[in-house]
C-alpha positions as CSV (number, residue, x, y, z in Angstrom):
1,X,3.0,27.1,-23.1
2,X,3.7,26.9,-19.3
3,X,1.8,27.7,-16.4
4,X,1.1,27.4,-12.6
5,X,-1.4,26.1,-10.8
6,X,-4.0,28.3,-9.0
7,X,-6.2,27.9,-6.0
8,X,-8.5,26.3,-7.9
9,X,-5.9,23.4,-9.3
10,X,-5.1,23.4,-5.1
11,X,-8.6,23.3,-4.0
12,X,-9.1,19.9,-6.6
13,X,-5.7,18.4,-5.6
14,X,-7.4,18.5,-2.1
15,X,-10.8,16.6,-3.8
16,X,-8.4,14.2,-5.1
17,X,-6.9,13.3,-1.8
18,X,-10.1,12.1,0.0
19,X,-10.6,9.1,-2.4
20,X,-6.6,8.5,-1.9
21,X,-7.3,8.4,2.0
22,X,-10.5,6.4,1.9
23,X,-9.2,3.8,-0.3
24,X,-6.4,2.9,1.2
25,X,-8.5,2.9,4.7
26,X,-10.5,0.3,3.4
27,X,-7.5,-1.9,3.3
28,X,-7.0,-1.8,7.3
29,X,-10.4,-0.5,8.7
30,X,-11.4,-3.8,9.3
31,X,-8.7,-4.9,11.1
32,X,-11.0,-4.9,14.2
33,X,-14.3,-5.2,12.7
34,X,-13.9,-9.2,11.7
35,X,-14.8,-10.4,15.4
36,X,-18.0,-8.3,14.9
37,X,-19.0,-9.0,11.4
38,X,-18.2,-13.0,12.5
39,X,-20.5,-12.9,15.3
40,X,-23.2,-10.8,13.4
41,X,-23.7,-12.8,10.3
42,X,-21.9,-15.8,11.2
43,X,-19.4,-16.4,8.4
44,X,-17.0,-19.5,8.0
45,X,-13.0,-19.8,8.6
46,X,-12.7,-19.6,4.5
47,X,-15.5,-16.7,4.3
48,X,-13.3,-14.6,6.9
49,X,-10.1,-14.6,4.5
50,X,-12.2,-13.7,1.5
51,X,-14.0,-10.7,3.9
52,X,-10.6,-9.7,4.5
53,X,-8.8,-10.2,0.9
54,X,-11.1,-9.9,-1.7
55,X,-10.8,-6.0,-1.3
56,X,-7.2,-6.2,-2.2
57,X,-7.1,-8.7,-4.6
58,X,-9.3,-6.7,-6.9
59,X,-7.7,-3.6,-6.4
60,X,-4.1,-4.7,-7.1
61,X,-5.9,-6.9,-9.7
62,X,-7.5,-4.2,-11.9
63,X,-5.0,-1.1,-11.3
64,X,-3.4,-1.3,-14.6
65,X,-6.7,-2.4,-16.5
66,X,-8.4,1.2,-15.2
67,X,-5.2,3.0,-15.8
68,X,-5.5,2.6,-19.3
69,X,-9.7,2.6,-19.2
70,X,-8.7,6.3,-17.8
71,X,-6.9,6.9,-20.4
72,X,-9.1,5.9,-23.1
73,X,-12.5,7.7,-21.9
74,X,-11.4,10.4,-19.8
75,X,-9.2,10.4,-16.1
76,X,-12.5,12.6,-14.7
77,X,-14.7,10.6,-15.9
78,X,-13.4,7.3,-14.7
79,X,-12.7,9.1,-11.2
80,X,-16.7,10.1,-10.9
81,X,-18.2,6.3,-11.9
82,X,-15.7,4.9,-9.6
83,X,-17.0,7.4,-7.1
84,X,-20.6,6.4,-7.3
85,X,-19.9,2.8,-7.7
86,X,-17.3,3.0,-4.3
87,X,-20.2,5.2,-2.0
88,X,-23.0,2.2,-3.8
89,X,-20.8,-0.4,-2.6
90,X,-20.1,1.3,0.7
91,X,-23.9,1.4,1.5
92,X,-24.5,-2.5,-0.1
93,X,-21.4,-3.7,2.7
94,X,-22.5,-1.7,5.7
95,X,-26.2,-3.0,5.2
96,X,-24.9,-7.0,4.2
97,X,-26.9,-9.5,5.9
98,X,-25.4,-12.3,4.8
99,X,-21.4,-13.3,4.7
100,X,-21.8,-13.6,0.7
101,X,-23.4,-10.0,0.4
102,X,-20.4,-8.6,2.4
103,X,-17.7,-10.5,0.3
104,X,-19.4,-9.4,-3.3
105,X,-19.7,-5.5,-1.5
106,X,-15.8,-6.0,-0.8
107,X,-15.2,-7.0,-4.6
108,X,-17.0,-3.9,-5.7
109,X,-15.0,-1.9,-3.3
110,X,-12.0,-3.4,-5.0
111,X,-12.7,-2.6,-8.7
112,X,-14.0,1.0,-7.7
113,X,-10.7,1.4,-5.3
114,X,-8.8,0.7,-9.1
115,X,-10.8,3.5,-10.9
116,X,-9.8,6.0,-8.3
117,X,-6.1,5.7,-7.7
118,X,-4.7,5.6,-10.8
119,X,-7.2,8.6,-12.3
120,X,-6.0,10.5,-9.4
121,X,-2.2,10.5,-9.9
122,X,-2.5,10.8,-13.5
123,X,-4.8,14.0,-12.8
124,X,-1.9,15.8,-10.6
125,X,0.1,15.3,-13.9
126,X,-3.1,17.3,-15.8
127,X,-3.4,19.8,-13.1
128,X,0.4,20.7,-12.2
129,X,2.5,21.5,-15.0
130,X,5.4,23.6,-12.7
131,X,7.9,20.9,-11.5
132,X,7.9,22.6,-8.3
133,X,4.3,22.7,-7.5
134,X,3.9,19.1,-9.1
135,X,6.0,17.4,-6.4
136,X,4.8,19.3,-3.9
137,X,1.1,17.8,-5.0
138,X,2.7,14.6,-5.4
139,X,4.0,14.4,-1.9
140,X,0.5,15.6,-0.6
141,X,-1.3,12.6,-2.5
142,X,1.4,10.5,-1.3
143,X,0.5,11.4,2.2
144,X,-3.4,11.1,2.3
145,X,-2.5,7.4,0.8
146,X,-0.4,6.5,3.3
147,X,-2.1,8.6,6.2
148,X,-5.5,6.8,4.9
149,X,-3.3,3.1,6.0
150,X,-2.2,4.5,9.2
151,X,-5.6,5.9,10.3
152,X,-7.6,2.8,9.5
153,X,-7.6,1.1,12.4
154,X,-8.2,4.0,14.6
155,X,-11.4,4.8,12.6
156,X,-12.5,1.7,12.5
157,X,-11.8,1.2,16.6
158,X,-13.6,4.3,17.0
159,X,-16.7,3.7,15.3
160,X,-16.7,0.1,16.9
161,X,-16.6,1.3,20.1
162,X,-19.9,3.3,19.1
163,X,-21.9,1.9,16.6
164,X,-22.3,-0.9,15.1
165,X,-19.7,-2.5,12.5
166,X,-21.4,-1.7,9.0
167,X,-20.0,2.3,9.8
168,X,-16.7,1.3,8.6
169,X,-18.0,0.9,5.6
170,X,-20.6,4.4,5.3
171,X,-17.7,6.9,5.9
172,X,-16.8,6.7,2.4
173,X,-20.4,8.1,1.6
174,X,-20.5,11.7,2.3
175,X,-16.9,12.1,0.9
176,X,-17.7,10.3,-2.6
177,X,-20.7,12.6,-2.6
178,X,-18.4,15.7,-2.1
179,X,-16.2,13.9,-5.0
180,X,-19.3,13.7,-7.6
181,X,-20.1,17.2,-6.5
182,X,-16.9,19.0,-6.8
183,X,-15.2,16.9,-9.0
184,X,-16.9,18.4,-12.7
185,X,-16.5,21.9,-11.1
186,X,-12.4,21.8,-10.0
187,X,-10.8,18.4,-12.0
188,X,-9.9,19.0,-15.8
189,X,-10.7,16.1,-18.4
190,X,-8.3,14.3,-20.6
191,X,-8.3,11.4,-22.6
192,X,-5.1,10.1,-24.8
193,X,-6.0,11.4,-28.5
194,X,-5.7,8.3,-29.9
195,X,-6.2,5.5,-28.0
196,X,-6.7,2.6,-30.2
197,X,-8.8,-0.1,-29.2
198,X,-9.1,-1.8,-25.9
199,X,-6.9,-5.0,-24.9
200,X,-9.5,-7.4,-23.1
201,X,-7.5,-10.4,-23.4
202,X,-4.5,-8.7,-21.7
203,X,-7.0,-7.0,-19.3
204,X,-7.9,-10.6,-18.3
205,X,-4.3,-12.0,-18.2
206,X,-3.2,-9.0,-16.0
207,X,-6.1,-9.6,-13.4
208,X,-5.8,-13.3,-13.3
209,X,-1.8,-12.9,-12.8
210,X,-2.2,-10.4,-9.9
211,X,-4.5,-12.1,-8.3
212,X,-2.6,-15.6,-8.6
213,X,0.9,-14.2,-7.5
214,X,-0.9,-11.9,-4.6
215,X,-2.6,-15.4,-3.5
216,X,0.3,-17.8,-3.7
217,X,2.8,-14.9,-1.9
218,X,0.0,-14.4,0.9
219,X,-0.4,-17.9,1.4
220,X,3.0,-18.9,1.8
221,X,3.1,-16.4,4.7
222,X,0.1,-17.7,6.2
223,X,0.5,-21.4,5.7
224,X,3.7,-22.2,4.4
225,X,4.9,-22.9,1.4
226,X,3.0,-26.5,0.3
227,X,1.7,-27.0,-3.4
228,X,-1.0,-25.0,-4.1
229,X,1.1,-21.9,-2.9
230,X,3.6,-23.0,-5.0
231,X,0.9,-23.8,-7.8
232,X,-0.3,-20.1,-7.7
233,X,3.4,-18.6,-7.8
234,X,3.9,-20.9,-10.7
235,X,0.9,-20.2,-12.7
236,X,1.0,-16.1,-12.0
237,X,4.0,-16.1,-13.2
238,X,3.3,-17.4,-16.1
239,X,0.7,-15.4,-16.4
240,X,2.4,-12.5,-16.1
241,X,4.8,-13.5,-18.6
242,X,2.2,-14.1,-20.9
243,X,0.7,-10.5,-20.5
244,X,4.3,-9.1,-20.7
245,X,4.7,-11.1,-24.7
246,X,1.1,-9.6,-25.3
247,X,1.9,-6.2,-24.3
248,X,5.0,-6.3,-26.6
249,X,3.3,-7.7,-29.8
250,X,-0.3,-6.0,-29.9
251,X,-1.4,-3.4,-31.5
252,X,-2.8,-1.5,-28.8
253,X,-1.5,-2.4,-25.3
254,X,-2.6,-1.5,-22.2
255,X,0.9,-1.1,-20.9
256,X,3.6,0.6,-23.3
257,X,6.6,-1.6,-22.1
258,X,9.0,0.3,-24.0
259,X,8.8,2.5,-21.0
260,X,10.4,0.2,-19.1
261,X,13.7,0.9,-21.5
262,X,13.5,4.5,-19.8
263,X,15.9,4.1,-17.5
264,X,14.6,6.4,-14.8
265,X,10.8,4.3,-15.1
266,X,11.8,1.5,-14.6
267,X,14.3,2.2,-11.8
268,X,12.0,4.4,-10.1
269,X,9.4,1.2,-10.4
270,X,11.7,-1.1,-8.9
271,X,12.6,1.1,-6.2
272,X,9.2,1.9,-5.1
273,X,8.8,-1.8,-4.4
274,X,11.4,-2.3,-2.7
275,X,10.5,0.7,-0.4
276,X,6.9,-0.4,0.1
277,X,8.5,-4.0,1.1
278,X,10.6,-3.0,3.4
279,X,7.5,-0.7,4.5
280,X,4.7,-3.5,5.5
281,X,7.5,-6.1,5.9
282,X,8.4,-4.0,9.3
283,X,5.1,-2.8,9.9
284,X,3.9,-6.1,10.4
285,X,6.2,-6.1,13.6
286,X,6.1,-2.7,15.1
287,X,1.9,-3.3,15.4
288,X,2.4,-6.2,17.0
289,X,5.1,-5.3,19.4
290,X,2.6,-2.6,20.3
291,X,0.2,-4.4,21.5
292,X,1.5,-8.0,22.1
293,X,4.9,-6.8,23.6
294,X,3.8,-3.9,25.4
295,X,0.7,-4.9,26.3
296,X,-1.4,-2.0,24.3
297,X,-5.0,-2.1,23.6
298,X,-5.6,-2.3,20.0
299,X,-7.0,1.3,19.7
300,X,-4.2,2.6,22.1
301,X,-1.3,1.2,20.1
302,X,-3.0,3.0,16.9
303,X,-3.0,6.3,18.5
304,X,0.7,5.8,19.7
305,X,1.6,5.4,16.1
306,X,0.2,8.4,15.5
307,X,2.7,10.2,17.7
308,X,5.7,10.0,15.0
309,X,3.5,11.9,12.3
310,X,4.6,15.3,13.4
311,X,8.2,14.5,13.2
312,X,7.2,12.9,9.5
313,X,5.4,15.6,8.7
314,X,8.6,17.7,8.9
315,X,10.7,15.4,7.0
316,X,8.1,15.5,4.2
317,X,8.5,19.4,4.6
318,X,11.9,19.7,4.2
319,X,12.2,17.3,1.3
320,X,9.2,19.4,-0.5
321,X,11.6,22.2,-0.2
322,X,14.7,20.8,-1.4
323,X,12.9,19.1,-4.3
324,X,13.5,22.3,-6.1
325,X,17.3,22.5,-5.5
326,X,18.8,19.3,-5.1
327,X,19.2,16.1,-7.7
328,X,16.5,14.0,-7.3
329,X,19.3,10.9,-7.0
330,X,20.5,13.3,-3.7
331,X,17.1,13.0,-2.2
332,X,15.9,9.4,-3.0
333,X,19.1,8.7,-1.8
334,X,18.6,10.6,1.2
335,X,15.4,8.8,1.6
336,X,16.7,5.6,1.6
337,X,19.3,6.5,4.2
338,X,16.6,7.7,6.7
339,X,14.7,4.4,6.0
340,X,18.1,2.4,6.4
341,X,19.1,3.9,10.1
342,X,15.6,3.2,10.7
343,X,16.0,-0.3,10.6
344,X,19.5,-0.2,12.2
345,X,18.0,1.5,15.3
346,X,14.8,-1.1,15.2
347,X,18.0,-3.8,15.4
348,X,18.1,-2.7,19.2
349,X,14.7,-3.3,20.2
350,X,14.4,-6.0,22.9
351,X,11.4,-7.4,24.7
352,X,11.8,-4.5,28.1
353,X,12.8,-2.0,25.4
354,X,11.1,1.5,26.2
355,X,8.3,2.7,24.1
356,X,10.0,5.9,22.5
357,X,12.5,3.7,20.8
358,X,10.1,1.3,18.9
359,X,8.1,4.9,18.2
360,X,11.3,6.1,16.9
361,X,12.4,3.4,14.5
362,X,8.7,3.4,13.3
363,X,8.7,7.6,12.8
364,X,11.9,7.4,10.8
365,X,10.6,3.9,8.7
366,X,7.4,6.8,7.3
367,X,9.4,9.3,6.9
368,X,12.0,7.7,4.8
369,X,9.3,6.0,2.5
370,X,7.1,8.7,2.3
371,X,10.2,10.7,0.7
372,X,11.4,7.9,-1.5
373,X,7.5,7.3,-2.6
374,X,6.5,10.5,-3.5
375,X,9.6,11.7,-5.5
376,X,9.4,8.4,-7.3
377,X,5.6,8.9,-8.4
378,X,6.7,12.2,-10.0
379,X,9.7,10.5,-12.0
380,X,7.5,7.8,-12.8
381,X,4.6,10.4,-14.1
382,X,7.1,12.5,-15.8
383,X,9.1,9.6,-17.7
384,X,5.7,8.6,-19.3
385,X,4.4,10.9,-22.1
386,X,0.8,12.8,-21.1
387,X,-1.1,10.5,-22.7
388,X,0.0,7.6,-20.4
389,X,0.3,9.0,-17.4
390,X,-2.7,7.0,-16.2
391,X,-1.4,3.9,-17.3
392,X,2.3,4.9,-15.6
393,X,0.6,6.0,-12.3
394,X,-1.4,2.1,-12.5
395,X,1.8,0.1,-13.0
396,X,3.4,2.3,-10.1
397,X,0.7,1.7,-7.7
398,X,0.3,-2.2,-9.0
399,X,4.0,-2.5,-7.9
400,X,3.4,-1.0,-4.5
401,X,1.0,-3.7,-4.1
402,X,2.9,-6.7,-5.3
403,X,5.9,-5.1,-3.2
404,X,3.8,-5.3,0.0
405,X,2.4,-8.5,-0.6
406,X,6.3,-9.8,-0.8
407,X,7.1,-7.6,2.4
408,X,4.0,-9.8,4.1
409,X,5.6,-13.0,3.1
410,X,8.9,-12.9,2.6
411,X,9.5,-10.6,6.2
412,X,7.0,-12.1,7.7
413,X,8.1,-15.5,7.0
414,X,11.9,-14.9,8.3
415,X,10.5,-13.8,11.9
416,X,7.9,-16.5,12.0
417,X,10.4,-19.0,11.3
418,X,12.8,-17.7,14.0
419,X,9.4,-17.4,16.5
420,X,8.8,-21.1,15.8
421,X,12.2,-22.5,16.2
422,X,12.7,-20.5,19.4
423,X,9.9,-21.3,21.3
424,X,9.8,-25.4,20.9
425,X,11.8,-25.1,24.0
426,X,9.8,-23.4,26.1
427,X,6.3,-25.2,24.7
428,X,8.1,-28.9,25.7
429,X,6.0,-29.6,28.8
430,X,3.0,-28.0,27.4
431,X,0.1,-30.4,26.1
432,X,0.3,-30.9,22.7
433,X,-2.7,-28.3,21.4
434,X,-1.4,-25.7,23.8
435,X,2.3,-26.1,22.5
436,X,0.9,-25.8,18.8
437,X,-0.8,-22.3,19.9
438,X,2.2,-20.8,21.5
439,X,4.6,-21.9,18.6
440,X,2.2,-20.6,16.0
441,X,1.8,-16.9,16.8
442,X,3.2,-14.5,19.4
443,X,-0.7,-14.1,20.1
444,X,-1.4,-17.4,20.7
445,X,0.8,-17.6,23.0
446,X,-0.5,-14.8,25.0
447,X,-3.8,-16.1,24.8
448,X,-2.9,-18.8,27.3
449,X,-2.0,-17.0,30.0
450,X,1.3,-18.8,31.6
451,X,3.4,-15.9,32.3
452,X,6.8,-17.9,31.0
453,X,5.4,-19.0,28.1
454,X,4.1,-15.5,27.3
455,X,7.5,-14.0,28.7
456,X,9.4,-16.5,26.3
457,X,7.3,-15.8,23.5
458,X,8.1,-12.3,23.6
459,X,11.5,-12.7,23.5
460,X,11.5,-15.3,21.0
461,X,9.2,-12.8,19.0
462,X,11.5,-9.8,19.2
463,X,14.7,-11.9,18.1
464,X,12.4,-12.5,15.0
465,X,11.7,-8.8,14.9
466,X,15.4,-7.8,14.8
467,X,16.2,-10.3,12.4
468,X,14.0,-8.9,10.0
469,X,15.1,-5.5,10.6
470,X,18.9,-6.5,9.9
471,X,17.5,-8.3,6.4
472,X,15.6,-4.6,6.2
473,X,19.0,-2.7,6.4
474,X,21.1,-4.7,4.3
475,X,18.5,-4.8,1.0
476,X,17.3,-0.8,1.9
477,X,21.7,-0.1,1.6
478,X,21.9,-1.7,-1.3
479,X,19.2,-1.0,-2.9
480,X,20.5,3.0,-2.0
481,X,22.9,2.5,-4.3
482,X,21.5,1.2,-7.3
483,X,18.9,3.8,-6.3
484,X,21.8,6.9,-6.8
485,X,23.3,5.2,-9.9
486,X,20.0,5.3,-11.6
487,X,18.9,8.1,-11.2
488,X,21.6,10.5,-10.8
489,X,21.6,11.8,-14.3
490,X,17.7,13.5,-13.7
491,X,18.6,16.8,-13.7
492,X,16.7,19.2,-11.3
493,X,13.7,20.9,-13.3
494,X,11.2,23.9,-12.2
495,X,9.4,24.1,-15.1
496,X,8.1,21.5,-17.6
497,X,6.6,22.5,-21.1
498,X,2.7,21.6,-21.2
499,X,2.4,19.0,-24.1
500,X,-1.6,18.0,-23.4
């Protein structure tokens, strides 16, 4: 049998998009909101990190774990308890009194974030059987995720700037209300006919490894790379080796790792971390140079970085259109170009450079990931038989994750080291607690006030920038052509045979 989607299969593929965008707002709408929620319930240095992390670790924790609960007892009706258990965890953070409260809240943010995402790419795959329409739903989903990053911060400096900081939080309400209302009207079921029994003990292992590798990676950018970073890399890793073995020799595993021996998955996996790598590895930068660089206010930088979305908007356009003509090795590849000259132009970028340049290199870094992302999440749902699709859609989205955390270190790291070498020069006649601040961060440094060192720090800051973006070139080009290789035996398809 095939079919085409109608408006009602549309009007649910826009239901599906508002838990993409809220979830991954949660990751940056607090961005702002920590000097706030530090001087409202008074939480301390170690309480802060866990406020800000705990979110994340839980999502990227439990992504693969709901992919195949989704699977098992129905993609919709995963989607609608994560929905009432993401607007109940909403209300219990905005209304925290205590910095305990707030971290828990966070944590139940996190394991509801897993229920949505992977039940909603898996339930594009149940709603859009036509090739053509399916990327085109894939490259909207892919948008409201990424859109829901980018428009964090400039929620969350909104509704700072009126009310008080527990309204970051109750946004998410009325939308997972519309979700619980609409989603048993518009969203089909499906559950994998037969399942098998659940995997707990490689649930467990796949939670604990996340979490231990995202740890150890985020603390080596942070603090360096002393022994219990290394301690956490070490043991996730062997974690994650351990739930790999498990996954091969079980009965019933959560993750079917022979799909990893289909070529196209597994490239397409690797691909779409490198993409999302390169993606907050750069990010990390352009923010800054924003507002430390150019001296923007937090909420104007955020509405400057809006100003390259039009210009994506069109890429993503054009690439929806061509999608139904043109190899999907052509495209990726074309993606991947676009993200490459990206980070060529961002190569230029000095301390007195003018804004449309950074806004440039920025515009083109989106649009080249949003293309390489979104045609990859339909190979990666499509190389994976019906039944898996929410399982396939979790390990994509858990390697996004792990891609970003290495982005966050391994980028980061590189400029930070070139920041701190650069400015022990300037710092030398500094005392020594004011030197330590202005070699640490570009922001310390500004925080002092002494126009050389700020002036030198900027510099020193935007050598480290560059840097990065020359390391961003080089593994982007290369990673183009294992990307063409790969892939270039898809063939391009408009219709696909409905199976489930």
């Amino acid at each position: 049998m095939e079919t085409t989607a109608g408006r009602k299969e549309w009007i649910g593929l826009a239901v599906l998009v508002l838990p993409c965008l809220l979830v991954s707002m949660d990751v940056s709408v607090l961005f702002f909101g920590l000097p706030f929620i530090s001087a409202d319930l008074g939480p301390s240095a170690s309480q802060q990190l866990w406020i800000m992390d705990t979110y994340g670790f839980v999502l990227a924790g439990l992504l693969i774990t709901m992919g195949a609960v989704g699977d098992r007892i129905g993609r919709r009706k995963l989607l609608l308890i994560g929905a009432a258990a993401f607007g109940a965890a909403s209300v219990a953070a905005a209304y925290a009194n205590t910095a305990e409260m707030l971290i828990l809240a966070r944590g139940v943010l996190g394991l509801a974030g897993a229920t949505l995402m992977p039940s909603t790419l898996a339930l594009v795959r149940n709603m859009f059987h036509d090739a053509a329409q399916r990327k085109t739903a894939i490259a909207v989903w892919t948008a409201g995720l990424t859109l829901g990053a980018t428009i964090g911060p400039i929620v969350g400096g909104f509704l700072l700037d009126h009310f008080w900081w527990g309204s970051v939080f109750l946004i998410n309400v009325p939308a997972m209300i519309l979700l619980l209302i609409a989603g048993p009207l518009l969203l089909p079921e499906f559950r994998a006919p037969e399942s098998g029994r659940f995997d707990l003990p490689g649930a467990g292992l796949s939670l604990v490894a996340m979490i231990t590798l995202i740890y150890g990676i985020k603390r080596a950018a942070i603090d360096g790379v002393d022994g219990l970073a290394l301690a956490a890399l070490a043991l996730g890793l062997a974690l994650a080796v351990a739930f790999v073995h498990r996954q091969r020799t079980t009965a019933y595993p959560l993750v079917d790792i022979s799909l990893f021996r289909n070529r196209t998955f597994s490239a397409s996996v690797l691909i779409s971390v490198v993409s999302m790598f390169c993606f907050i590895g750069i990010t990390l930068y352009t923010n800054q140079y924003l507002q430390l660089v150019l001296g923007m206010r937090p909420f104007t930088a955020a509405l400057w970085s809006l100003a390259v979305m039009p210009g994506v908007m069109i890429v993503m356009t054009v690439s929806g259109v061509l999608a139904n003509k043109v190899k999907v090795s052509v495209l990726v590849l074309s993606g991947l170009v676009i993200l490459t000259a990206a980070f060529v132009i961002l190569t230029f970028v000095r301390a007195d450079s003018p804004l449309w340049l950074i806004l440039v290199g920025a515009g083109l870094v989106a649009s080249g990931v949003l293309v390489t992302t979104s045609l990859l999440a339909d190979l990666i749902l499509t190389a994976a038989p019906p039944e898996r699709a929410g399982t396939a859609s979790a390990v994509s989205e858990t390697g996004s994750e792990l891609g970003a955390a290495l982005g966050m270190a391994i980028l980061g790291s590189i400029g930070a080291a070139i920041y701190h070498n650069e400015m022990a020069a300037p710092v030398a006649s500094l005392p020594t607690d004011a030197a330590r601040i202005a070699r640490d961060t570009l922001g310390g440094a500004v925080s002092l006030g002494d126009p050389a060192v700020i002036q030198a720090a900027r510099v020193a800051f935007t050598h480290g920038f560059t840097v990065t973006a020359v390391v961003g070139a080089i593994v982007v080009a290369l990673t183009s052509v294992l990307a063409y290789r790969a892939l270039r035996h898809v063939p391009v398809t408009a219709k696909e045979t409905v199976t489930a």
